[in-house]
Residue frames as qw, qx, qy, qz and C-alpha x, y, z in Angstrom:
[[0.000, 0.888, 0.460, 0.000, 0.00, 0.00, 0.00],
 [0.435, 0.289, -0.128, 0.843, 1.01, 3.16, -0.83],
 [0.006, -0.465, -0.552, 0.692, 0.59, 6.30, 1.66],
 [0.170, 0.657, -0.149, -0.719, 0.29, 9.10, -1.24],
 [0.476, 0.309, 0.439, 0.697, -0.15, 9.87, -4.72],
 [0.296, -0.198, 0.220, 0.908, 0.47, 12.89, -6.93],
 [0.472, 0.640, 0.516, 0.318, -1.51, 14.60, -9.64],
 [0.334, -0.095, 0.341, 0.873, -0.16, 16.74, -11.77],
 [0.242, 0.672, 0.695, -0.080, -2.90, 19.46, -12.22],
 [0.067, -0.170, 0.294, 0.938, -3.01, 22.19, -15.06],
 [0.505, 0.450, -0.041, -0.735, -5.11, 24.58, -17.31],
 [0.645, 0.327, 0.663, 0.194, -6.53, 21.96, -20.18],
 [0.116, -0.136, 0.338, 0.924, -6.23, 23.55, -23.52],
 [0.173, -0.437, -0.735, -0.488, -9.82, 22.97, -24.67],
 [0.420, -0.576, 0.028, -0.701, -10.88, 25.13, -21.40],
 [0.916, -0.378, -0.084, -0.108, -10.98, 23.46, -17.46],
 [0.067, -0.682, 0.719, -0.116, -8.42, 21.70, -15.95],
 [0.950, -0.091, -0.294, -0.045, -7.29, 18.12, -15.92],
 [0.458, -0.600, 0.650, -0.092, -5.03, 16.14, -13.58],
 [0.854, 0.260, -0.450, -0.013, -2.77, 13.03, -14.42],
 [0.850, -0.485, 0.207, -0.013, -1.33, 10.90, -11.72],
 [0.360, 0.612, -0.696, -0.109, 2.32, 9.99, -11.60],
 [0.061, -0.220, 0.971, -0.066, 3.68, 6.89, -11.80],
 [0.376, 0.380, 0.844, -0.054, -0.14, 5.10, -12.74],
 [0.029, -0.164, -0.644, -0.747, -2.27, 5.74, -15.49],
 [0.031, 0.684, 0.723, -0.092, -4.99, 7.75, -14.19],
 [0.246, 0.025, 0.219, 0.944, -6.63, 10.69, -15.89],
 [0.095, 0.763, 0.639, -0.034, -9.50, 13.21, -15.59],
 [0.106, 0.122, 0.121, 0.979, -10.72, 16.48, -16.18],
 [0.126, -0.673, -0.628, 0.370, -13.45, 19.39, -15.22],
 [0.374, 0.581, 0.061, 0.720, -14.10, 22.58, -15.83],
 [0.166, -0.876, 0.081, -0.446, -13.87, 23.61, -12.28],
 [0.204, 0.434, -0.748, 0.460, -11.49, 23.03, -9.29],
 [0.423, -0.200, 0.613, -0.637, -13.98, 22.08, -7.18],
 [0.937, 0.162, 0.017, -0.308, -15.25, 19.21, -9.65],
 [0.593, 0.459, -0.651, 0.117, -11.92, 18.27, -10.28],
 [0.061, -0.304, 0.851, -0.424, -10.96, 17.25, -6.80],
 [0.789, -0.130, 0.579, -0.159, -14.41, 15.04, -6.36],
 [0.815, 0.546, -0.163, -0.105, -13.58, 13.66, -10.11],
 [0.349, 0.517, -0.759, 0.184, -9.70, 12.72, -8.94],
 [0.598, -0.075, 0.658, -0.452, -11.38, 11.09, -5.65],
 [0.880, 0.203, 0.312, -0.296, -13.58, 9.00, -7.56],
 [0.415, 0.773, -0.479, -0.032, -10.69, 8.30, -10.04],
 [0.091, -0.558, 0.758, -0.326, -8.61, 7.25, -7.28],
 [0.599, -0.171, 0.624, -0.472, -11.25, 5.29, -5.73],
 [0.798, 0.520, -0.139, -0.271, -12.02, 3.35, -9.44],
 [0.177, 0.818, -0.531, 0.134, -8.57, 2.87, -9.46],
 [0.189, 0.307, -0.884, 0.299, -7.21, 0.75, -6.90],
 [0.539, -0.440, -0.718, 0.010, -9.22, -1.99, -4.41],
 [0.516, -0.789, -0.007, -0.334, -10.47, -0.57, -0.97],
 [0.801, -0.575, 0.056, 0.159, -6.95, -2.06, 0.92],
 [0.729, 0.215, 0.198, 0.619, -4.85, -0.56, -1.78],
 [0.272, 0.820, 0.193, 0.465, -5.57, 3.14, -1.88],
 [0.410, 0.166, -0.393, 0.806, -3.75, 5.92, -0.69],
 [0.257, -0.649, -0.648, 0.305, -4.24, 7.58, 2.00],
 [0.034, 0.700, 0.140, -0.700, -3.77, 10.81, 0.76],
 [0.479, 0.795, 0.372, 0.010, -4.24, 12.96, -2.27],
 [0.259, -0.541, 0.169, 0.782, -1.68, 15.46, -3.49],
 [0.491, 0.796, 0.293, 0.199, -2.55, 18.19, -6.10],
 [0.375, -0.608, 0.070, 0.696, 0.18, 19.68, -7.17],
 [0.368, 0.848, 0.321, -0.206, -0.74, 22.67, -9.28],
 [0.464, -0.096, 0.330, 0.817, 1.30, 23.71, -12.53],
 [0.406, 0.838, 0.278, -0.237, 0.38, 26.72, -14.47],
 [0.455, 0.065, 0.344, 0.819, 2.72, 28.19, -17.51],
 [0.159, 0.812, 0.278, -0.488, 2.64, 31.63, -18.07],
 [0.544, 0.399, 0.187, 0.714, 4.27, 33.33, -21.73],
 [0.144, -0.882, -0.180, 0.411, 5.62, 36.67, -21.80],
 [0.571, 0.758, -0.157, 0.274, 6.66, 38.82, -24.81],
 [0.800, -0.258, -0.020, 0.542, 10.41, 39.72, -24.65]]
C-alpha cells in the first residue's frame, strides 16, 4: 500500500483543468477546481481496491505563463 499519490494538475487547452497521476495511469478532467478534486477522488477510488488506496491525495498545481520579450 502506498501512503500518497500525486496529480499533476493544469489549465486543459480545450478550457478546465485536468489532472494526471504519476507513476499510474490515471486521468480526468473538469471545468472547475472544485469538480476536479471530487472527479480525482472518484478516479482514485475506481482505481485501486479498498486495501490498496492511498491515503492521501496530493494536487500539485502547474500553471505556464508566456511573456513577450
Amino acid at each position: 500500500m502506498r501512503n500518497e499519490i500525486i496529480f499533476v494538475v493544469g489549465e486543459s487547452a480545450e478550457g478546465g483543468f485536468e489532472a494526471r497521476a504519476l507513476g499510474h495511469s490515471i486521468f480526468t478532467e473538469a471545468d472547475s477546481l472544485e469538480v476536479l478534486r471530487t472527479r480525482v477522488r472518484d478516479a482514485v477510488a475506481c482505481h485501486f481496491e479498498v486495501d490498496e488506496r492511498p491515503a492521501v491525495i496530493r494536487l500539485h498545481y502547474v500553471r505556464d505563463e508566456v511573456l513577450a520579450a
